[in-house]
C-alpha positions as CSV (number, residue, x, y, z in Angstrom):
1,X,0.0,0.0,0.0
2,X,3.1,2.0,1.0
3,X,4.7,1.7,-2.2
4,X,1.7,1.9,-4.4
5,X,0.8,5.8,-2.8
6,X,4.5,6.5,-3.0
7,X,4.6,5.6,-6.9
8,X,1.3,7.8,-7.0
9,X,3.2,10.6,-5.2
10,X,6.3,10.7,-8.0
11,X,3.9,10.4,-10.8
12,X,1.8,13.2,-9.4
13,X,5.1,15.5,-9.2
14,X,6.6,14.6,-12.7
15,X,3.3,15.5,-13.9
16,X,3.7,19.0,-12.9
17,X,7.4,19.3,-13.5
18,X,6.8,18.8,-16.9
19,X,4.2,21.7,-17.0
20,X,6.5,24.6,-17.0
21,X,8.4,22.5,-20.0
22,X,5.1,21.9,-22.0
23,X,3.3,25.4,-21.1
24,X,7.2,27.1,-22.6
25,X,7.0,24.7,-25.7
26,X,3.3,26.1,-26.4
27,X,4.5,29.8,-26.1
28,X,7.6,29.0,-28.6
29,X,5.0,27.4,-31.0
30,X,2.4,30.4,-30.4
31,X,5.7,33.2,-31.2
32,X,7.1,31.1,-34.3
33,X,3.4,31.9,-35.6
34,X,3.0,34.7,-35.4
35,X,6.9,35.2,-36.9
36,X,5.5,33.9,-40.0
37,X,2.9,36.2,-40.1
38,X,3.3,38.2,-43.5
39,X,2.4,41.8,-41.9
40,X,0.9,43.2,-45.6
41,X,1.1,46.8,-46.9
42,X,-1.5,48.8,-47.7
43,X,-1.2,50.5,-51.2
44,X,-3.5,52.6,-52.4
45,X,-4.4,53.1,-56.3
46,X,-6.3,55.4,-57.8
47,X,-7.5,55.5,-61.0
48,X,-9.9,57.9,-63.6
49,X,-13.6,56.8,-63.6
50,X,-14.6,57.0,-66.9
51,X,-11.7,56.0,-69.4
52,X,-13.3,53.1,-70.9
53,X,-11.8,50.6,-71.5
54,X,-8.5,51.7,-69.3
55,X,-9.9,52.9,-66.1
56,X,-13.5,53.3,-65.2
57,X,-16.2,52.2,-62.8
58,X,-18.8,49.5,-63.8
59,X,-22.6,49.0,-63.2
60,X,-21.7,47.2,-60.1
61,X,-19.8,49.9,-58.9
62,X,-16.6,47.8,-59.1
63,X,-12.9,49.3,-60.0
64,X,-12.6,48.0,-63.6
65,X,-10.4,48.7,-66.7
66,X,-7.3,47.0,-68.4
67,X,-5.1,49.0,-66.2
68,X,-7.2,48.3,-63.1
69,X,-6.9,44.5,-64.1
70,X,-3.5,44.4,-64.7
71,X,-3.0,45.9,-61.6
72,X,-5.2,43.4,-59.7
73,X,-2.8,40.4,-61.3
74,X,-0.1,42.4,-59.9
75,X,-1.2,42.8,-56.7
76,X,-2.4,38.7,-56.1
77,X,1.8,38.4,-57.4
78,X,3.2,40.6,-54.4
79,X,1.8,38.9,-51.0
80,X,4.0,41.6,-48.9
81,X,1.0,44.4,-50.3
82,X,-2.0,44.9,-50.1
83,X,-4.2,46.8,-53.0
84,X,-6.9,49.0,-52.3
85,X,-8.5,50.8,-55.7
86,X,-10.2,54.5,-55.4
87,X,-12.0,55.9,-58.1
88,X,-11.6,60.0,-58.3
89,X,-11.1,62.7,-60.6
90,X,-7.7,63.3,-63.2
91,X,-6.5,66.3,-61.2
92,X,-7.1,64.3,-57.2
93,X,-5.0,61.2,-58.8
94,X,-2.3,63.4,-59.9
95,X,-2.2,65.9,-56.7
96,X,-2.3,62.7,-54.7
97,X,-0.2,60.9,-55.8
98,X,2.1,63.4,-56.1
99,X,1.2,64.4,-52.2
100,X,1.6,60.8,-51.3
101,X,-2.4,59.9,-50.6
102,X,-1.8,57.8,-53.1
103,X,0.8,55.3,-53.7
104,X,-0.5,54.4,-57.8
105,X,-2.2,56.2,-60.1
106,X,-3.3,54.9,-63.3
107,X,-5.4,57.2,-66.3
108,X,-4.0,56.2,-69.7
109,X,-1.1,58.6,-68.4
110,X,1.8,59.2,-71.0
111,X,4.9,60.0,-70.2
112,X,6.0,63.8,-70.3
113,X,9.2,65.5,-68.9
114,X,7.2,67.6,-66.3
115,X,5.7,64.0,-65.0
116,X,9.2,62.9,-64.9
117,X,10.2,65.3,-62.0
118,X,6.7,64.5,-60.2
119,X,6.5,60.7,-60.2
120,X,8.7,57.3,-60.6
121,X,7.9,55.7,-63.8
122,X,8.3,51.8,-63.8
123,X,10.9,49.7,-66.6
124,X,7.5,48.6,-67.4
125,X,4.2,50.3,-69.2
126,X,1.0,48.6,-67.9
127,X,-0.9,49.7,-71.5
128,X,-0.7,51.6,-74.6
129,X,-3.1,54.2,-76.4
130,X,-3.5,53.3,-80.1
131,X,-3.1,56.9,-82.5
132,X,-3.6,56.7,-86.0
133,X,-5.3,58.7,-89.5
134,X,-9.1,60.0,-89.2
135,X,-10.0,60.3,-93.0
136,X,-13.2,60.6,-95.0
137,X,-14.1,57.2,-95.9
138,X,-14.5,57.9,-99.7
139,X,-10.1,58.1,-100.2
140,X,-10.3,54.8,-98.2
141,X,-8.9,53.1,-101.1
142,X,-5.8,55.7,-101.0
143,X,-5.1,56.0,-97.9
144,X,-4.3,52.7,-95.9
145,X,-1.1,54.0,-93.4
146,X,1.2,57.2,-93.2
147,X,3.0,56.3,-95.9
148,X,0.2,56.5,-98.4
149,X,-1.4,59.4,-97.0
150,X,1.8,61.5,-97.5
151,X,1.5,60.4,-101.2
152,X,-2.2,61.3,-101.1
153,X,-1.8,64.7,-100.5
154,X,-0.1,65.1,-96.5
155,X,-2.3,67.8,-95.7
156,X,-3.1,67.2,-91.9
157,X,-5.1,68.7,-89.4
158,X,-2.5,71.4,-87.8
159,X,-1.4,69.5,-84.2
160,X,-0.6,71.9,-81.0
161,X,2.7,71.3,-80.8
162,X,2.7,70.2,-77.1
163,X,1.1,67.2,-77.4
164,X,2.6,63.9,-77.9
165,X,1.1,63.4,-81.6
166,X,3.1,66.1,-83.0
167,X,6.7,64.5,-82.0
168,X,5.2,61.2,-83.3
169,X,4.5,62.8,-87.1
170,X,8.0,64.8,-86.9
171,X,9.5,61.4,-85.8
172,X,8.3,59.9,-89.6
173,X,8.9,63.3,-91.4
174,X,12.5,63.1,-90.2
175,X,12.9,59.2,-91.3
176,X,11.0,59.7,-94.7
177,X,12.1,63.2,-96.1
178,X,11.0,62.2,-99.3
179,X,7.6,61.8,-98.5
180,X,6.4,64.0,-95.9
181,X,3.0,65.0,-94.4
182,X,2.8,68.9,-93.8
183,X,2.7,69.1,-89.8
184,X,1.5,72.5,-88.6
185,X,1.7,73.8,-85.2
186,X,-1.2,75.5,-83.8
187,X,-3.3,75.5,-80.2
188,X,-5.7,73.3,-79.2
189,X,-9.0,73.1,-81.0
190,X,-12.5,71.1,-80.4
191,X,-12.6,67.7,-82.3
192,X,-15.9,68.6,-84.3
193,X,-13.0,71.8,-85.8
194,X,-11.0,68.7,-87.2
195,X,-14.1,66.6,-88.2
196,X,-15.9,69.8,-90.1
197,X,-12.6,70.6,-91.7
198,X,-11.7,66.9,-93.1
199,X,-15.6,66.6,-94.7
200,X,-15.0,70.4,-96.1
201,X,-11.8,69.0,-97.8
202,X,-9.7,71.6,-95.8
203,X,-7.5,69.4,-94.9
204,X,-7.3,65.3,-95.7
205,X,-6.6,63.0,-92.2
206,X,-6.7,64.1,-88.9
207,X,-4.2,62.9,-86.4
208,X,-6.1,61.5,-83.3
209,X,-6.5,58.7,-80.3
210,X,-8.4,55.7,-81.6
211,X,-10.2,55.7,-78.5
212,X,-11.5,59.2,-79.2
213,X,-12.8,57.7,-82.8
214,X,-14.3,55.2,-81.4
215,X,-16.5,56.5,-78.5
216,X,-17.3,59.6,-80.7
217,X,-18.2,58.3,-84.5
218,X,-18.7,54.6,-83.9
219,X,-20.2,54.4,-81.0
220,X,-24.1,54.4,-81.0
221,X,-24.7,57.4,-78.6
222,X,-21.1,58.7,-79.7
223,X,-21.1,62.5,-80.2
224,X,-20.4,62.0,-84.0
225,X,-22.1,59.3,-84.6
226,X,-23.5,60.8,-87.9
227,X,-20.3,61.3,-89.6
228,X,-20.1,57.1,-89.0
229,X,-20.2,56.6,-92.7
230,X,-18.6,59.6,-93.6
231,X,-15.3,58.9,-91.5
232,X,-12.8,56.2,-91.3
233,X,-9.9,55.2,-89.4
234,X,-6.5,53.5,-89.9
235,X,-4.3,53.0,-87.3
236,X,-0.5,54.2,-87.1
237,X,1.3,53.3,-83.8
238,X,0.7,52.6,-80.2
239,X,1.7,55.2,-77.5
240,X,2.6,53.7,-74.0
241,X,0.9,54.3,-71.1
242,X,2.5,54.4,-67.7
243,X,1.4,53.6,-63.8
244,X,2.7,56.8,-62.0
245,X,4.1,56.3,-58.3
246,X,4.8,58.2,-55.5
247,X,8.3,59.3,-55.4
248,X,9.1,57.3,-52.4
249,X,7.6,54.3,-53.6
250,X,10.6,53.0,-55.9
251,X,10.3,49.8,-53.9
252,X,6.8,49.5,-54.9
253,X,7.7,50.4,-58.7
254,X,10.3,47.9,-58.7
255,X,8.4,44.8,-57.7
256,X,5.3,46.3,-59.7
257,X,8.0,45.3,-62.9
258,X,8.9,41.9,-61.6
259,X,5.5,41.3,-61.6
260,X,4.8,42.9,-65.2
261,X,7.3,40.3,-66.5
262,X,5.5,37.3,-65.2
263,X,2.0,38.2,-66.1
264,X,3.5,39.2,-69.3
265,X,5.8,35.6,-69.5
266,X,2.3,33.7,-68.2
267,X,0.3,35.2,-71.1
268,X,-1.9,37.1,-68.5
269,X,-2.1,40.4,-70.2
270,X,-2.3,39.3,-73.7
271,X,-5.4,37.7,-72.4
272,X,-6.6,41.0,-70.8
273,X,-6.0,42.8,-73.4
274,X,-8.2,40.4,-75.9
275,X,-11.3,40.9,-73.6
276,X,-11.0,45.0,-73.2
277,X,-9.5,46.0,-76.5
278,X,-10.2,42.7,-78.7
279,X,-6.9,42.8,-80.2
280,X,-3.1,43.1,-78.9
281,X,-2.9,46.6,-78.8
282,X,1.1,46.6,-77.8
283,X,1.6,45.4,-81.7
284,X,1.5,48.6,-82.4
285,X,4.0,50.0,-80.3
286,X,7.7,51.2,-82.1
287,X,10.1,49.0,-80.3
């Protein structure tokens, strides 16, 4: 009986001996956890609201675009941040960013050398803008590219000489100096100017963002919609388009382009860019 309550009594004391030993191993278990714990960064993206199809906010009142999407395949590629998309206005995107409310903007945003001392531009572009010949659709059988509208006649619609469409014709003048288009400098003007003066034969193409074409002539509730069968368009080259960070965000920019390159290895944003622009709009861009 002795030696049955004395076995008892030992068993009863290694029992809480060990306690401490398993109550410490818990706690290790509990801290190597939470060590593992990815503590994620918020990063916050803002984008235009109506740039169909680049940036814009659908019926369901969801963040949507090819540059929105991109950037949502970018963001499931970096587990370290964490993407959170606000819709606002052109000139809150580029204050903020610039400010550092925002870490990303995105609006179809060329590059410009003012930008340049604002914001960090990527290795990568995240899209490209498509620019090309508006022409009366009766010399469609003369006109098909630059080349044969500089034989046609060259006259183009004059081009504020700010703007990124009138380096891009003075890039081709200066490589084909034998067959030129006349590019004239003058300020801005309304897009119905350019329309009225290419049906009154003033001048013969009109130098201009596909987009623009599309959502004003051939769309149904398009502005211009009229002038659908009295217009055409033929596109020229591809201008890209640029994510714009916060100038202490380079560590941001620079994972945003190892990301780029996968989704771009994977296929990702061909696919993306078959279902917003049907075709592979970075085709067109000059390498």
């Amino acid at each position: 009986m002795i030696t049955r309550n004395f076995k008892k009594i030992i068993a009863s004391v290694s029992i809480l001996a060990l306690l401490p030993v398993l109550a410490a191993c818990g706690a290790a278990n509990e801290t190597k956890g939470a060590a593992t714990t990815v503590q994620k960064k918020k990063v916050y993206v803002a984008h235009t609201q109506t740039y169909v199809p680049y940036d814009f906010v659908n019926d369901k009142g969801e963040s949507d675009g090819f540059e929105v999407q991109v950037l949502k395949e970018v963001d499931k590629l970096l587990p370290e941040y964490e993407f959170e998309f606000v819709p606002t206005s052109d000139d809150d995107l580029l204050i903020g960013v610039e400010s550092g409310k925002y870490d990303i903007g995105v609006k179809g945003a060329w590059v410009t050398a003012e930008r340049k001392e604002k914001f960090i531009f990527p290795e990568n572009y995240i899209a490209a803008s498509i620019i090309g010949l508006t022409f009366r659709t009766e010399n469609a059988d003369q006109i098909k590219d630059m080349e044969s509208f500089a034989k046609f006649s060259g006259k183009l619609v004059p081009i504020a000489p700010q703007n990124a469409q009138y380096s891009i014709v003075k890039e081709y003048n200066d490589a084909n100096p034998d067959n030129q288009v006349e590019l004239t400098a003058a300020e801005s003007f309304d897009v119905a100017d350019a329309y009225t003066w290419l049906l009154e034969g003033r001048y013969d193409a009109y130098f201009n963002i596909q987009l623009s074409f599309k959502n004003n002539v051939l769309a149904d509730n398009g502005a211009y919609h009229d002038l659908a069968d009295k217009l055409s368009f033929v596109p020229y080259r591809a201008i890209p388009t640029w994510p714009l960070f916060n100038k202490n965000d380079q560590e941001l920019a620079d994972a945003y382009d190892t990301a780029i390159k996968q989704l771009q290895e994977s296929g990702r944003i061909l696919e993306l860019e078959l279902e917003y622009f049907g075709e592979d709009i970075f085709e067109y861009i000059q390498k």
